[in-house]
Structure formats: C-alpha cells, structure tokens
C-alpha positions in Angstrom: 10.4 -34.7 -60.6 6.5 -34.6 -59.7 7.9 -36.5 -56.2 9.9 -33.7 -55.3 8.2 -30.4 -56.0 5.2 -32.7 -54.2 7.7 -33.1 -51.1 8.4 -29.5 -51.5 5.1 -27.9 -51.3 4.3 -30.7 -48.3 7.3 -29.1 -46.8 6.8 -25.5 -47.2 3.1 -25.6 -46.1 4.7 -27.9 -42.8 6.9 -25.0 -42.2 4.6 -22.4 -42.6 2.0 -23.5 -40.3 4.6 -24.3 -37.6 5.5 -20.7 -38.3 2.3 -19.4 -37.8 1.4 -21.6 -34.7 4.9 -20.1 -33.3 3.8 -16.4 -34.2 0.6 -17.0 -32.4 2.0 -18.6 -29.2 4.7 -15.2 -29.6 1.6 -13.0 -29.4 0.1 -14.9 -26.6 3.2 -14.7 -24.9 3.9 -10.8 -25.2 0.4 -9.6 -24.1 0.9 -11.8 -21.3 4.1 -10.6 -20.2 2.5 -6.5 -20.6 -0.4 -8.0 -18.6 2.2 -9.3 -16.0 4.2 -6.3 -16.0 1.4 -3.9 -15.5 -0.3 -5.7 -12.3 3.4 -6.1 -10.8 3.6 -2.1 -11.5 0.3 -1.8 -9.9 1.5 -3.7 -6.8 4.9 -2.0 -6.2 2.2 1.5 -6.1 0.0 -0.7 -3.5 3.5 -1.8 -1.2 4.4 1.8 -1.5 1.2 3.5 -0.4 1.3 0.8 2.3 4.3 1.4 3.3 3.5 5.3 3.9 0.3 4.2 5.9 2.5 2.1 8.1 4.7 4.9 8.4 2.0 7.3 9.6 0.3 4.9 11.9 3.7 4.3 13.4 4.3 8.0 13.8 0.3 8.3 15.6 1.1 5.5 17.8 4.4 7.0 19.1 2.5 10.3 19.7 -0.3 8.5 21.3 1.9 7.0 23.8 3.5 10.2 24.3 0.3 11.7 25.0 -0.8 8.9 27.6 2.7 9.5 29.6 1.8 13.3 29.8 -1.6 12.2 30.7 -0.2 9.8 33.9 2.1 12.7 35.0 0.9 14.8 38.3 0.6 18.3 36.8 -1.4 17.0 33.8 -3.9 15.4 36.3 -3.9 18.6 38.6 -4.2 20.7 35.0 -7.5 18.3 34.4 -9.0 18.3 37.9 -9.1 21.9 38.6 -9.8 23.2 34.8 -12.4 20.5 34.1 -13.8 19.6 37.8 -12.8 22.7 39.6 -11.1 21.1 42.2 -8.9 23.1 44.7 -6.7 21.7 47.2 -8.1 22.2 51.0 -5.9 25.5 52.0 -6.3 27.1 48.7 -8.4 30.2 48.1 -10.4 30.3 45.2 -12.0 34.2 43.6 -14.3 34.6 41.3 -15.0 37.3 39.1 -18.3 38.6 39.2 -20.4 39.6 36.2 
C-alpha cells in the first residue's frame, strides 16, 4: 500500500509540473500573439497612410504635368514674355501711363 500512494504522489507532482510548464508556455504564447497583433495593427495604419501619400503625390504629379502642357502652349509663352519681359511684337503699339 506504501508502493502505491508513493506512485501516486510521484504521479500527481509529474502532472502538476507538466501543468505548470504548459501554463507558462500558454502565457508566453498569448502576450506574444497581443504583441503580434498590435505591430500588424500598427502596420495596416503605416500601408494606409502610405497609401494616402501615394495618392496625393499621384494627384501632384498629374497636375504638374498639366501645368507643364499649359506652360509649352503659345499663349502661355506670349502671357510670360510680355508680362514678365515686356516683350511686344514689332507692329504693336505699346502706352504707358504716366505717374
């Protein structure tokens, strides 16, 4: 009778440390997993604000090019020369106010 209670107390004291090793390695598992969880949170924010960067940089670059096509276009070099230079064309009369 000594043999068994022996084998018994052997046995629970087996199964509680495997239970306590497995409720460790449970805890180490679930902050790991919230860890996890937050930084892929984190990065879905980071692809979205990137995404809306990419979006506005697309929408400059299209206005940009719109912008250098006015620019190449004859009135919009005319516009430049005579506001900016003060170029006239050779049979145009030019007044001026006077102060």
């Amino acid at each position: 009778m000594a043999v068994k209670r022996r084998r018994k107390k052997e046995n629970r004291a087996g199964k509680l440390c495997i239970s306590m090793i497995l409720i460790a390695f449970m805890a180490v598992m679930t902050v790991q997993i919230v860890k996890t969880h937050a930084k892929a949170q984190e990065y879905i924010e980071k692809q979205a604000q990137y995404e809306a960067e990419l979006e506005a940089e697309q929408d400059r670059q299209l206005m940009l090019e719109q912008y250098e096509k006015d620019m190449q276009s004859r009135a919009s070099k005319e516009n430049i020369a005579r506001s900016k230079l003060g170029l006239v064309y050779e049979n145009e009369i030019v007044f001026k106010e006077q102060p």
